[in-house]
Each structure stands twice: as structure tokens, then as C-alpha cells.
C-alpha positions as a printed Julia matrix, in Angstrom:
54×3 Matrix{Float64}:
 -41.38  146.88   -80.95
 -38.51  146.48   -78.89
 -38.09  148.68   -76.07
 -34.31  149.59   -75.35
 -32.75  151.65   -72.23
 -31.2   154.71   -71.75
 -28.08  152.89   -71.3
 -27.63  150.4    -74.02
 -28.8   153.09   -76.07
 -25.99  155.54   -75.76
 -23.33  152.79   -75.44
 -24.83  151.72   -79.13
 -24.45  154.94   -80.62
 -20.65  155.37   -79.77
 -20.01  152.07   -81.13
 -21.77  153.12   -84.48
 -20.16  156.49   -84.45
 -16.79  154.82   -83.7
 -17.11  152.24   -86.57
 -18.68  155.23   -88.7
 -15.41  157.51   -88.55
 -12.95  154.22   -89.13
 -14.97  153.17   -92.5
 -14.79  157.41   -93.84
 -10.65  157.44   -92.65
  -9.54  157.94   -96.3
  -6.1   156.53   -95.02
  -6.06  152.99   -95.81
  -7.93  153.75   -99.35
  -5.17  154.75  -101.01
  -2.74  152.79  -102.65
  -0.38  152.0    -99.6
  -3.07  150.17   -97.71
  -3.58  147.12  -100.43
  -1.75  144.66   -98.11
  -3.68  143.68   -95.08
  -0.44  144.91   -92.57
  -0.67  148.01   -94.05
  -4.98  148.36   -93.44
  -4.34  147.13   -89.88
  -1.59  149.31   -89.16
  -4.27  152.5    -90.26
  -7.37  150.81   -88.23
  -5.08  150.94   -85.04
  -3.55  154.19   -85.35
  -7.11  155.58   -86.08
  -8.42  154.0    -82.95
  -5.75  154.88   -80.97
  -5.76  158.52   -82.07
  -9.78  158.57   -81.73
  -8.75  157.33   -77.96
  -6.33  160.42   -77.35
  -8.97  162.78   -78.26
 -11.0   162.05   -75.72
């Protein structure tokens, strides 16, 4: 068993969380995102957007 802080932790979860809601972004499933510029382009502007929420 591995023991894990409080810390680490928390900071794991919002990485998870963060990758979690870029894979379910139906953006870059649809037919406009089969080139890789296009997919990118999506990714960022979802970060970016996640970013100005909070």
C-alpha cells in the first residue's frame, strides 16, 4: 500500500479532472478535427477556456 499526502493527492485529482473534461470535449470529434492542426487548435482553446473559468 502506498501511502500518498494530502497534497499530491489533490494536485492528482485536478490533473485527472482536467484531462477528463479535454477527452469528453465533443469538439475535435467531429469531422473538422481529422487533421492534427485542427485537434490541437480544439485541445488549446479548451485549456485555455478551462483556465478563464477559474
Amino acid at each position: 500500500m502506498v501511502v500518498v499526502g494530502d497534497g499530491a493527492y489533490q494536485g492528482r485529482n485536478v490533473v485527472e479532472r482536467s484531462f477528463n473534461a479535454l477527452k469528453h470535449w465533443r469538439g475535435p470529434a467531429t469531422r473538422y478535427g481529422k487533421l492534427a492542426v485542427v485537434y490541437r487548435g480544439g485541445a488549446v482553446l479548451t485549456v485555455v477556456l478551462a483556465l478563464l473559468r477559474n
